[in-house]
Structures are given as C-alpha cells and as structure tokens.
C-alpha positions in Angstrom: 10.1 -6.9 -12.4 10.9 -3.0 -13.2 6.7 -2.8 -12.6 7.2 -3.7 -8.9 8.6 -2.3 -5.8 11.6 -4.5 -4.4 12.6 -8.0 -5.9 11.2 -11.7 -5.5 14.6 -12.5 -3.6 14.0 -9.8 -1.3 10.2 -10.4 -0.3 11.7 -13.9 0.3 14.1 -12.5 2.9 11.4 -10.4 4.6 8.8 -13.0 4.5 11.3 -15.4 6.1 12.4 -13.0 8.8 8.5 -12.5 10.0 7.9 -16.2 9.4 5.2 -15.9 7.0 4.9 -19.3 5.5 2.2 -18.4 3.2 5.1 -16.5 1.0 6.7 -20.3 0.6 3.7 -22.2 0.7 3.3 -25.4 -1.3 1.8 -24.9 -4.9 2.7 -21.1 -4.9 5.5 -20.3 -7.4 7.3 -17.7 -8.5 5.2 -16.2 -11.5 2.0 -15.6 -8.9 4.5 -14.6 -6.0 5.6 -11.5 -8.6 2.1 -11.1 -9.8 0.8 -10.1 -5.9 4.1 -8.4 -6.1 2.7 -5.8 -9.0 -0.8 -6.0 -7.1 0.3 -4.6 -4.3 2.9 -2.1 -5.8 -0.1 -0.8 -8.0 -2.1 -0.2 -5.5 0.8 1.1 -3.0 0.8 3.8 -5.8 -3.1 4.3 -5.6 -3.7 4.8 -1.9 -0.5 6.5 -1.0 0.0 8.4 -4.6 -1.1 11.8 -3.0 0.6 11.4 0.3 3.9 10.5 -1.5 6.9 13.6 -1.1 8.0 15.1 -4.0 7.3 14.0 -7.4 8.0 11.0 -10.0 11.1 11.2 -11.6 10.8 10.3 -15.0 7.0 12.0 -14.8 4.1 10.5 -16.0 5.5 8.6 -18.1 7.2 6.5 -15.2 5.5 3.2 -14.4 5.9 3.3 -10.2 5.4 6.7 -8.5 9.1 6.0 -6.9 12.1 7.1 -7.3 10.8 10.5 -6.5 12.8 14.2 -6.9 12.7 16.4 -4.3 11.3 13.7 -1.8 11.7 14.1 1.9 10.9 11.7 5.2 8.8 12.5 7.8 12.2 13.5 9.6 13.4 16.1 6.7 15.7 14.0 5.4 16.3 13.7 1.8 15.4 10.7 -0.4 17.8 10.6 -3.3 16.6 10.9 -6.4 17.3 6.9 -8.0 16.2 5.8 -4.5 13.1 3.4 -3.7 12.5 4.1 0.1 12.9 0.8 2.0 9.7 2.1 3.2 8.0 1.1 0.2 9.2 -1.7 -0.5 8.2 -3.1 2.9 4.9 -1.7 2.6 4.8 -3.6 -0.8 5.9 -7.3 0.3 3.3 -6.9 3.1 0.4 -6.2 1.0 1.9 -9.0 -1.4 1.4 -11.4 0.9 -2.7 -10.5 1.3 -3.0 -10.3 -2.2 -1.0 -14.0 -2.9 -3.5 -15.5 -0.1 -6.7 -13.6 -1.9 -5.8 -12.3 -5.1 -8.2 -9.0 -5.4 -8.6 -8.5 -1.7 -6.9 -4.9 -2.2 -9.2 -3.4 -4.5 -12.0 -4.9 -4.1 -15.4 -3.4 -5.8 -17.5 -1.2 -3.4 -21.2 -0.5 -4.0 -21.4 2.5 -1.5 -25.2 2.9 -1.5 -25.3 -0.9 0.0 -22.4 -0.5 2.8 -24.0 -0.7 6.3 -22.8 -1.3 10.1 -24.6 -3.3 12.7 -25.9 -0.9 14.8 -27.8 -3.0 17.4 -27.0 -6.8 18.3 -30.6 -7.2 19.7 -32.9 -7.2 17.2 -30.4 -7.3 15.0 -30.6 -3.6 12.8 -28.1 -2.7 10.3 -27.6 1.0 9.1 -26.2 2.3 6.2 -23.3 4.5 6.3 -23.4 8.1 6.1 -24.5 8.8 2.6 -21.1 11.0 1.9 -19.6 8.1 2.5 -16.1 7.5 -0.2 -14.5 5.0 -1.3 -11.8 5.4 0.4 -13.8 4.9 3.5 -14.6 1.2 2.4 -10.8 0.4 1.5 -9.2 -1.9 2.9 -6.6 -0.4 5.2 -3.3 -2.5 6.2 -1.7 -1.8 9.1 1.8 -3.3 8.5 1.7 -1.2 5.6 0.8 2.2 7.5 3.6 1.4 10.1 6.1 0.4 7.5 4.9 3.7 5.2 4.4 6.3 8.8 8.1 7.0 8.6 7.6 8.7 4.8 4.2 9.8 4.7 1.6 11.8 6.7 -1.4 10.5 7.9 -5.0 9.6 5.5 -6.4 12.9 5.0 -3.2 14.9 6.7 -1.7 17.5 4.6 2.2 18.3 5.2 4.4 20.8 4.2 8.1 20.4 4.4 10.3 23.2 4.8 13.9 23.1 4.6 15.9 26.0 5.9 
C-alpha cells in the first residue's frame, strides 16, 4: 500500500478508537477497505496539494505528495524529510471511511451551470449559484479532515508564508 497514506492496521486502530463500525462492518474486506484508502489519499493530494508546505521529495515522479522537503507546521516546526505527518494520515482514514460507505462521494462530477440553492421555502424558488462559481465551491468539504489537516495547513484560499529566523 506505498499508494496510500497510513496502513490498513492503522485505520483499524483509528476507526476502533472513534467507534466507527462501518470500517469493520460485515461484507467489507480488506481489498475494498485499501481501495477507499487510495481514494481518499488521492484525493487528500488533490484538495490539499497546493496548501501542502514544502515540496515532494522524490519530485514528480513521487506517487503521494508526502514525505515533503523543507515542510513546516502551522507552529514552525519542521517535518522531516521521510516523514508522513500524522496529520495526513488521519485526514486519510477519515475520508476512507466516506468513501468505503459511498465509493465516489469524494469526487463526485459537478455540472456547475446546473448547481442552485433554495432561496425561498414559500413558493418554493431555486437560484443558481453565482455564475463564477468553481469547482471547488461544489466539493465536498470534510470536516474531520480540516481539523485533523488545520495543524499543517492554512485555510481554503489562505496563502502562508513561513519564515524561519
């Protein structure tokens, strides 16, 4: 499981310690339990990717955006250079777990011309969103995953610059 952030027997661990059943549940094996796994590591690297410190360490040609040179947390300290943050691999196991109960429900596809809002209940009108409207705006966003991640990166749209004397 190089591809992913963390290991099945860890996800195990932090499943069981938040009591997430789903992670255990009858009929769900090992092989689709590291297949959410790369789901949500892949797409850990697509949000987050330009909010990560530093930079990869093997370059592009590194699977995972981490382990990361020259990588700080939010609190200045350093991130060595083999290390996955246990930041990240948090953040992974929790969007793991979405994507073992609805496989897809991470990325899923986004016609932005047809997103709307209910706008009034009586009389029922919907209005679509601002036509500048992203992606990104329509993405799901987790929260476990922001608070696990808040300690390592800034926040969506925040642009940081770490100085170390």
């Amino acid at each position: 499981m190089a591809d992913c952030y963390g290991s099945l027997a860890s996800a195990l661990a932090y499943h069981e310690a938040r009591g997430n059943a789903a992670w255990t549940a009858a009929g769900v094996d090992d092989t689709t339990r590291e297949a959410a796994l790369l789901r949500s590591s892949e797409w850990l690297d697509g949000v987050y990717r330009s909010r990560w410190p530093g930079q990869r360490t093997g370059g592009r040609s590194q699977a995972r955006d981490w382990p990361r040179i020259d990588a700080f947390d939010a609190e200045g300290n350093a991130i060595a250079s083999d290390e996955v943050p246990q930041e990240v691999e948090h953040a992974a196991y929790a969007a793991a777990l979405r994507e073992l109960a609805k496989p897809g429900s991470l990325s899923p596809d986004i016609v932005i011309g047809q997103a709307k809002v209910l706008t009034a209940v009586k009389g029922i009108v919907w209005t679509p969103l601002r036509s500048f409207a992203t992606t990104e705006d329509m993405a799901p966003t987790l929260t476990e995953v922001e608070r696990a991640l808040s300690g390592l990166v800034g926040a969506r749209g925040a642009t940081q610059f770490l100085v170390r004397a």
